[in-house]
C-alpha positions in Angstrom: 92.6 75.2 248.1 94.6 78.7 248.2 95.2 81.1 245.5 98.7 80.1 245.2 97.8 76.0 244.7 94.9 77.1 242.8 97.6 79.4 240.3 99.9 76.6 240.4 97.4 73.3 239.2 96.3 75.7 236.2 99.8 76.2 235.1 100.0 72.4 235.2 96.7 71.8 233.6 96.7 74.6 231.1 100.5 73.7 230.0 99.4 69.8 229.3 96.1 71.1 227.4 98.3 73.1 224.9 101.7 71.3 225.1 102.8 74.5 225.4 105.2 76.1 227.7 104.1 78.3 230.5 105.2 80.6 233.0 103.4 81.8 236.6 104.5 84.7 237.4 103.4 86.7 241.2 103.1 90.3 239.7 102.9 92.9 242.7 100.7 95.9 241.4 99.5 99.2 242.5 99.4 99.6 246.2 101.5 96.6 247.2 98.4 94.2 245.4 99.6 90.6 244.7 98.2 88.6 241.5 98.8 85.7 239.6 99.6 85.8 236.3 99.6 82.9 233.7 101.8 83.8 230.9 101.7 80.9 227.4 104.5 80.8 225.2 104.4 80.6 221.2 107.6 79.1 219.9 106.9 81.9 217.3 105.4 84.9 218.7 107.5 87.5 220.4 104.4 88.3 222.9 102.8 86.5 225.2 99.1 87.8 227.0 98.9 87.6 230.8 96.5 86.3 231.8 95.5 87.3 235.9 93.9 84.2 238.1 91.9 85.7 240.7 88.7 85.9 238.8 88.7 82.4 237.9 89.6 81.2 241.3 86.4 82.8 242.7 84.8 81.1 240.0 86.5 77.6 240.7 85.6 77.5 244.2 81.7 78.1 243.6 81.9 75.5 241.0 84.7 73.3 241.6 84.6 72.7 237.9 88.0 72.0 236.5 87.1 71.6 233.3 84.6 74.8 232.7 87.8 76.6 234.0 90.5 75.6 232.5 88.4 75.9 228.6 87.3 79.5 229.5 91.6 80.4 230.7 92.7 78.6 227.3 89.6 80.5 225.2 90.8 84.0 227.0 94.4 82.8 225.3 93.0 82.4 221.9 91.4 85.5 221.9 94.3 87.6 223.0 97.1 85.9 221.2 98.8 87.6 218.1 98.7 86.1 215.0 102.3 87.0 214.2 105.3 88.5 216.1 105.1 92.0 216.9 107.4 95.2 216.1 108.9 96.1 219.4 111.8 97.8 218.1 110.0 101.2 218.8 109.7 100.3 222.2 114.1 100.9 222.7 113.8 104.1 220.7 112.9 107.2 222.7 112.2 109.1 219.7 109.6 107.0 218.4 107.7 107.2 222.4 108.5 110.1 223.1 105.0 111.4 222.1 103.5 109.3 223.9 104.9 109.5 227.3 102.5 110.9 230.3 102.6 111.2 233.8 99.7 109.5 236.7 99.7 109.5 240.4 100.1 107.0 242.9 99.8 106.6 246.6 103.7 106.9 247.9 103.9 105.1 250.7 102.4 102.0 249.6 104.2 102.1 246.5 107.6 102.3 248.2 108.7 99.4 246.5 107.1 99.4 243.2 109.2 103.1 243.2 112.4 101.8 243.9 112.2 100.4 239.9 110.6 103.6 238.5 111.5 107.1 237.6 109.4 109.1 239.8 109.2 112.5 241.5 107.3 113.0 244.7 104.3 115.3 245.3 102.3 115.7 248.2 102.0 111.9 249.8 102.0 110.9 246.2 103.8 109.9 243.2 104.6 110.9 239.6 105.1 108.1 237.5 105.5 107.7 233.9 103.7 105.5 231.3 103.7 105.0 227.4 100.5 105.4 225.6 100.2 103.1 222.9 97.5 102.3 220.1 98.2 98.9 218.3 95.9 96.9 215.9 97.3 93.9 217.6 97.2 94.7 221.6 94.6 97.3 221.3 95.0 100.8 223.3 96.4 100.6 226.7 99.8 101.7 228.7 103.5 100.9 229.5 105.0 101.7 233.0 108.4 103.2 232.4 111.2 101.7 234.4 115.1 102.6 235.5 115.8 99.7 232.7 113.9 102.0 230.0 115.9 105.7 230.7 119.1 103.3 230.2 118.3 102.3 226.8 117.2 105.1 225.9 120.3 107.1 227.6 118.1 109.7 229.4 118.1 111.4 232.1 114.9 111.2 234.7 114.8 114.9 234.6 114.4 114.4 231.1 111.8 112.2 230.9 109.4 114.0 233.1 110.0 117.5 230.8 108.6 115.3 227.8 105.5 113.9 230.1 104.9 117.3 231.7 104.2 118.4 228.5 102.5 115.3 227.0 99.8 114.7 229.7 97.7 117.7 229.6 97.6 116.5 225.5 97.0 113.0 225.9 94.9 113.0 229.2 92.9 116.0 228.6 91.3 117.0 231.8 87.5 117.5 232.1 85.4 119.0 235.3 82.3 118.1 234.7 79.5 118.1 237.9 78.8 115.1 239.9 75.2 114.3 238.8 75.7 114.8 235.4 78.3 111.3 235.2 77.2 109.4 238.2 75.6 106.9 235.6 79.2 106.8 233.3 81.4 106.4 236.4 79.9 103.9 238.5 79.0 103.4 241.8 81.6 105.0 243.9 80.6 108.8 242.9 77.0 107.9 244.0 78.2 106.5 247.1 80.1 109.6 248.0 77.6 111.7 247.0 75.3 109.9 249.1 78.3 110.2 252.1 78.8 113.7 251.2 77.6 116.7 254.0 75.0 118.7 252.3 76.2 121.7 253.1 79.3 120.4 250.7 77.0 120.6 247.5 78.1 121.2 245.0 80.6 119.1 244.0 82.8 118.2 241.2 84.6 115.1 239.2 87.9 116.0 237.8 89.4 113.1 235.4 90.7 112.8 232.3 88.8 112.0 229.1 90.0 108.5 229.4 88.4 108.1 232.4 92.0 106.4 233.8 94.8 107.9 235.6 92.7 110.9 235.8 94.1 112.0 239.4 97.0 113.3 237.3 95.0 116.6 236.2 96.2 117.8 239.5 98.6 118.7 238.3 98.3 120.5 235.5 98.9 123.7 235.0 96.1 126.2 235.3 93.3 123.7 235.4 92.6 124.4 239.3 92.8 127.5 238.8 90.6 128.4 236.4 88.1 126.3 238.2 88.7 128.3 241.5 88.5 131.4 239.9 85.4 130.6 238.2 84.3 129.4 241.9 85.4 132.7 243.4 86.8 130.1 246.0 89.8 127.5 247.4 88.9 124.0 246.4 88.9 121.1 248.3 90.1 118.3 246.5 89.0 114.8 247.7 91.1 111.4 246.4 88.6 109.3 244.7 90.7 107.0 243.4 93.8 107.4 240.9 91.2 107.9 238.3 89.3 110.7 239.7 89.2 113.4 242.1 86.3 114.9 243.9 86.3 119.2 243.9 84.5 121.0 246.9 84.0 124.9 246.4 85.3 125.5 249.9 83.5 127.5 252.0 83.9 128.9 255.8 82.5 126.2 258.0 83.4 123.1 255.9 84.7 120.7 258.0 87.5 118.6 257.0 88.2 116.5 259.3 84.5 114.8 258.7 85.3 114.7 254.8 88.8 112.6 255.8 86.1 110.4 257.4 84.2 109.8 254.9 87.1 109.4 252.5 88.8 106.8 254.6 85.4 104.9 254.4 85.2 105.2 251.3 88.4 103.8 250.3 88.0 101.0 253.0 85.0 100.1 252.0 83.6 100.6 248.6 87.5 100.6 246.5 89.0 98.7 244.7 92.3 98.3 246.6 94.9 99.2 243.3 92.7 102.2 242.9 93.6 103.6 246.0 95.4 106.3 246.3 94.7 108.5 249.4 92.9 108.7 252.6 94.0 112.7 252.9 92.0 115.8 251.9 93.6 118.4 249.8 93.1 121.6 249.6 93.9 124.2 246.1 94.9 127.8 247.7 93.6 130.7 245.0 96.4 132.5 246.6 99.5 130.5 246.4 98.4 128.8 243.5 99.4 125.5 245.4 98.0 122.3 246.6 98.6 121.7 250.3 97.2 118.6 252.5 94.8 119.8 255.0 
């Protein structure tokens, strides 16, 4: 049985279990990643969860337990559905966002799509996006990707909205630098397998993020925080692309070789990432005297 037929006999299954209607949807995310999403209506509530398939599939086919499946889809529903409709009014008001707006990067070119439908300005081989930050008692924390459809109800320009996030992120997504061995146990595997990857002549090294932990490639690009770090290094940095929620920083010195650190990021990405956290196989490198980032 596929994905797609598995996706399909849930709807089918989950939709007679609830006499409820429902709604499959094939939601393309970061980096061109397709998912299944099962979305239940309430007659009454405004918002529905989504709830993504692929987990359970993997589950199904170790099992082939329809039943164990099916309960622990409809008990994910229960425990994500709102008691009563929400307030989205604020969401069509720019004023009462506008706070809340930020900017994160993604991979460009396999994002080419996903851009045509977003406000977004280029940088590098990447992309400025924009999001909402919201804090709910109902849904929790979490984000809202901004759309063309959102700067026409609100009757803003693009330019606009990327003043208000340029100024917003470096608020909301406050950057940290903090040294590799001190978070390897707090960010997971992948900084422990590049620091196991990583030349030793490299050491030391870095994690930029933010202090959410998410999006965190975005402190890129704000203003001053490279810089300070260089200066304090007395050296260019060489920036490594993690993921979209962390970058690596290399003090550079002379004999550092790139071309074996785009290697070793290509492997890493290949191999150990999760493929919507991708977001580069180049090296970058922070000039002290430009104040720039550059690819190498």
């Amino acid at each position: 049985m596929t994905l797609k037929e598995f996706a399909a006999a849930v709807q089918t299954k989950v939709a007679a279990a609830l006499n409820k209607k429902t709604e499959l949807k094939e939601v393309i995310k970061l980096n061109g990643v397709k998912r299944y999403g099962l979305i239940i209506f309430d007659p009454v509530i405004n918002i529905s969860p989504t709830i993504y398939l692929e987990h359970f599939y993997g589950r199904f086919l170790d099992t082939q337990d329809w039943n164990s499946v099916i309960n622990d889809i409809i008990r994910v529903y229960q425990n994500n559905m709102l008691d009563e409709p929400m307030d989205t009014e604020m969401f069509f008001d720019f004023s009462q966002v506008k706070e809340k707006v930020f900017y994160r990067l993604i991979n460009y070119e396999k994002n080419r799509k996903l851009l045509e439908q977003m406000p977004h300005t280029g940088f590098l081989d990447l992309a400025k996006v924009f999001c909402i930050q919201y804090q709910n008692e109902d849904l929790g924390s979490g984000t809202i990707p901004i759309y063309h459809s959102h700067l026409e109800n609100w009757g803003i320009s693009a330019d606009e909205l990327e003043a208000v996030a340029d100024a917003n992120s470096p608020l909301l997504m406050k950057a940290f630098i903090s040294g590799m061995d001190s978070i390897l146990t707090e960010m997971g595997a992948l900084q422990e397998d590049l620091s196991e990857a990583m030349p030793e002549e490299c050491m030391p090294v870095y994690v930029m993020s933010n202090i959410q932990k998410s999006s965190g490639a975005g402190t890129m690009c704000y203003p001053d925080v490279l810089k300070v770090f260089s200066e304090k290094q007395n050296r260019d940095v060489i920036i490594l692309p993690s993921s979209i929620h962390e970058v690596i920083l290399i003090p550079m010195k002379e004999g550092d070789d790139i071309n074996e650190l785009k290697v070793m990021v290509h492997s890493v990405n290949t191999e150990m990432l999760e493929p919507e956290d991708f977001l580069s196989d180049n090296v970058y490198i922070y000039r002290r005297s430009t104040g720039q980032i550059e690819i190498a």
